[in-house]
C-alpha positions in Angstrom: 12.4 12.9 1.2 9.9 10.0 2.1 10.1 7.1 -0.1 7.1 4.0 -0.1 7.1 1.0 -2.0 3.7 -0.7 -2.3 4.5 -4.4 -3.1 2.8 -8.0 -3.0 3.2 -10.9 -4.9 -0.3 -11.3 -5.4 -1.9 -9.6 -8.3 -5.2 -8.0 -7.9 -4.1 -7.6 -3.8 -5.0 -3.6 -4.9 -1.7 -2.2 -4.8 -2.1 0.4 -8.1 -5.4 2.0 -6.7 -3.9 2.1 -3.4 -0.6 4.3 -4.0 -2.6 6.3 -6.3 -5.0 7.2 -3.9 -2.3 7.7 -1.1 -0.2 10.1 -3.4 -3.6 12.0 -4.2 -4.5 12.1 -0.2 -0.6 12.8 0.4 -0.7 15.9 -1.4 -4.2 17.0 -0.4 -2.9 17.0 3.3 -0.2 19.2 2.2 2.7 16.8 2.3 3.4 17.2 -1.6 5.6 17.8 -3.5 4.5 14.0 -4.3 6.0 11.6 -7.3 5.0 8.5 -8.5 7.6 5.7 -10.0 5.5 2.5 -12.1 8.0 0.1 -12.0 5.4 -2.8 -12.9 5.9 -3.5 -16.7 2.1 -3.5 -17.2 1.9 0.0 -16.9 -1.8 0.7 -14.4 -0.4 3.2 -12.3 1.1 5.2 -15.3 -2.1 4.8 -17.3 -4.2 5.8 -14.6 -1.8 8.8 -14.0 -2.1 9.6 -18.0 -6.0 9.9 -17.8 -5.9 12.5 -14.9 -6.3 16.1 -15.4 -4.6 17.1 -12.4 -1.0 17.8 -12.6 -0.2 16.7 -9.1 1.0 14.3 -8.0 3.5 14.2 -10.5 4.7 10.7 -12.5 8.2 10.1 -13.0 9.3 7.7 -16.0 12.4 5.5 -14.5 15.5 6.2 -16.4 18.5 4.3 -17.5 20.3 5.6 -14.6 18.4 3.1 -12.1 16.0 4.0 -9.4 18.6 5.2 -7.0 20.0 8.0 -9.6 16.6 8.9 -9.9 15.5 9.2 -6.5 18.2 11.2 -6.1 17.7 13.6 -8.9 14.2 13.8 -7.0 15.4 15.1 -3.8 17.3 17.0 -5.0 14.5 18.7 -7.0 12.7 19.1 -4.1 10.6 16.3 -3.8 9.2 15.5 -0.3 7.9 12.0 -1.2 7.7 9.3 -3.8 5.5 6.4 -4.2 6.5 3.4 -6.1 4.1 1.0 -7.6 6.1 -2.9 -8.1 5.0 -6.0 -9.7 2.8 -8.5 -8.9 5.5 -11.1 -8.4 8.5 -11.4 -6.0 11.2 -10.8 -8.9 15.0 -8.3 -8.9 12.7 -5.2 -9.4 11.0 -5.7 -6.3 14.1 -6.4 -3.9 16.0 -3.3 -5.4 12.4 -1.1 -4.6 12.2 -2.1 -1.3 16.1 -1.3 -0.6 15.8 2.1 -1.7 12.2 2.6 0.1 11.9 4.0 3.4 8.6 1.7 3.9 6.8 -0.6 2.8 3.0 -1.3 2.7 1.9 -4.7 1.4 -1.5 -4.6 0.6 -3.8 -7.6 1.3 -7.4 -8.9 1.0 -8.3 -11.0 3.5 -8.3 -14.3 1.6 -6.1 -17.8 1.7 -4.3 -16.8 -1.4 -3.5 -13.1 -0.4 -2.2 -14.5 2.7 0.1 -17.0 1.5 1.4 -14.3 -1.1 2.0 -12.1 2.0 4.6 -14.4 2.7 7.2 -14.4 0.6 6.8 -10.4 0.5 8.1 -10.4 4.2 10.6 -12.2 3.8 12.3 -10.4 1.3 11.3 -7.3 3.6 12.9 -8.9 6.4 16.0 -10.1 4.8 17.2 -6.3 3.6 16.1 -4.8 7.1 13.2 -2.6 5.9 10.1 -1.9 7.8 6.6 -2.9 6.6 3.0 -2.7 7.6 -0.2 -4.4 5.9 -3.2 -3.1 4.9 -6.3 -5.1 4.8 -8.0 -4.4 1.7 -11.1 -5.7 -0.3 -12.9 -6.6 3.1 -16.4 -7.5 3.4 -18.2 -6.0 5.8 -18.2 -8.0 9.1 -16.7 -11.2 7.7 -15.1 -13.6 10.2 -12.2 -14.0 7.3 -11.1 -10.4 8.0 -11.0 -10.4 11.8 -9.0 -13.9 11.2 -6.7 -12.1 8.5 -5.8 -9.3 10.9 -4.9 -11.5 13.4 -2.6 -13.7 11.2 -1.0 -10.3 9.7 -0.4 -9.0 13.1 2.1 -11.2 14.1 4.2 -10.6 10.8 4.2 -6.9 11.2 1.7 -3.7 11.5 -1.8 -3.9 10.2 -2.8 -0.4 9.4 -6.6 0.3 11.6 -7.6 1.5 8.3 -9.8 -1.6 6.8 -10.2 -0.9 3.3 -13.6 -2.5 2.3 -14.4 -3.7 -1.1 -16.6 -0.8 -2.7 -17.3 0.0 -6.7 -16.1 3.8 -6.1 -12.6 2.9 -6.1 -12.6 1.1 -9.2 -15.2 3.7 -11.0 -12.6 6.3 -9.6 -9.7 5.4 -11.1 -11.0 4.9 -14.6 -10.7 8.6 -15.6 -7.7 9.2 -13.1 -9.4 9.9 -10.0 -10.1 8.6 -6.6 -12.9 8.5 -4.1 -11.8 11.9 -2.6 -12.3 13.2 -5.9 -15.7 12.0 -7.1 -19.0 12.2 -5.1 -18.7 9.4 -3.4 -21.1 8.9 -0.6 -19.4 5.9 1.3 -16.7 6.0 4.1 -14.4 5.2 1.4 -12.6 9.0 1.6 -12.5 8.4 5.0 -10.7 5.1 5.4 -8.1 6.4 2.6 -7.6 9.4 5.0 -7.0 7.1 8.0 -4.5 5.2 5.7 -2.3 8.0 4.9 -1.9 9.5 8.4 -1.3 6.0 9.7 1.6 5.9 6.9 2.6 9.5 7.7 3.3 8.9 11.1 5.3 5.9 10.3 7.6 7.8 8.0 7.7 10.2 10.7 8.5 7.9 13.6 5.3 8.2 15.1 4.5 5.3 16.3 0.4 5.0 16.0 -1.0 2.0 17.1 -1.7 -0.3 14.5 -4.7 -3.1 14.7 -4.3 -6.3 16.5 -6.5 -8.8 17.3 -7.6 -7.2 20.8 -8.1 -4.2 19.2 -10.2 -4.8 16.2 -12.4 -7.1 17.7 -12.9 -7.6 22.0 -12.6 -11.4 22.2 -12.0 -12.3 18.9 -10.1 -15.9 18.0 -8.7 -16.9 15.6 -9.4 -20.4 14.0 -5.4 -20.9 13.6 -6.2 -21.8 9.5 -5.5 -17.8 8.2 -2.2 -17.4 10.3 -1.3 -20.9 9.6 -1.1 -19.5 5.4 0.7 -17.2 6.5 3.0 -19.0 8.7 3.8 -21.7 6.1 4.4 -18.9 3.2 7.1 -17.3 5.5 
């Protein structure tokens, strides 16, 4: 059994719709049984899971055991992999999440603040010894922020070639308990979610795909120095 933590310290970096929509993708590609674990005290992830119709993926309430009892009570119910949605702030909860998690994706828009919050997220990533890759989400098409924000992450870790751009059908989704891949969407975002979950899978799997990096998202592209100086300063 697979475990990833989705974690940043910034709120509204997308972390809820994104392990929702990878556990929905994760089981559509057959890698399911999937479970989800809300361990932010606001509750999105659970009350997005509460408005679905579909059984699957399944949500798991924590218990008073702790998250290691019931990760273990997971596998051994046959549970291939669980997805755990954490706080928007760097607090106990998080660092107990990402020492039990097998990755862990920070998700961030390309934007001073989201970079800064990056940070302190890699740190604590780096301090317990667990691996990490970023995805880019919120993007605008073609904005020079992005190609600056990739270059800044890529030094701190994997970015995911998956750019998630900023698109009304994930938020209209996930109001009923959908996502895009559910709904008739006629964007690419299905297709960038897809990408997203195989890059992941391979990861879990030791599959090394290439991620992005500043060569490969954009020939020629250079940075200013001011995004990957955020970032810099917040490690």
């Amino acid at each position: 059994m697979h475990v990833i933590a989705f974690a940043s310290q910034k709120g509204g970096s997308g972390k809820t719709t994104l392990a929702g929509h990878i556990a929905v993708e994760a089981e559509r590609q057959g890698a399911g049984p999937v479970a989800l674990i809300d361990t932010d005290p606001q509750g999105s992830l659970s009350q997005w899971w509460n408005a679905r119709e579909a059984e699957r993926p399944f949500f798991v309430s924590a218990s008073e055991d702790g998250l290691e009892a019931d990760l273990a009570r997971l596998k051994d119910g046959g549970v291939n992999l669980v997805i755990i949605d954490t706080p928007p702030a760097i607090t106990s909860t998080i660092g107990h999440v990402i020492g039990q998690a097998d990755l862990i994706v920070i998700p961030t828009r390309p934007s001073p603040h989201d970079l800064r919050a990056a940070g302190a997220t890699v740190r604590l990533c780096e301090e317990v010894g667990k691996p990490l890759v970023f995805a880019v989400n919120g993007a605008a098409p073609r904005a020079r922020i992005t190609t600056e924000a990739v270059i800044a992450l890529s030094h701190h870790g994997p970015v995911a070639p998956s750019i998630l751009h900023q698109r009304i059908d994930f938020a209209a989704s996930m109001i009923d308990g959908r996502t895009v891949m559910e709904i008739s969407s006629s964007t690419k975002s299905p297709e960038e979610i897809a990408e997203l979950w195989s890059f992941l899978n391979d990861r879990l799997k030791g599959r090394e795909t290439s991620p992005l990096t500043s060569g490969s998202f954009v020939a020629g592209a250079a940075s200013s120095g001011k995004a990957e100086g955020l970032l810099r300063g917040a490690a």
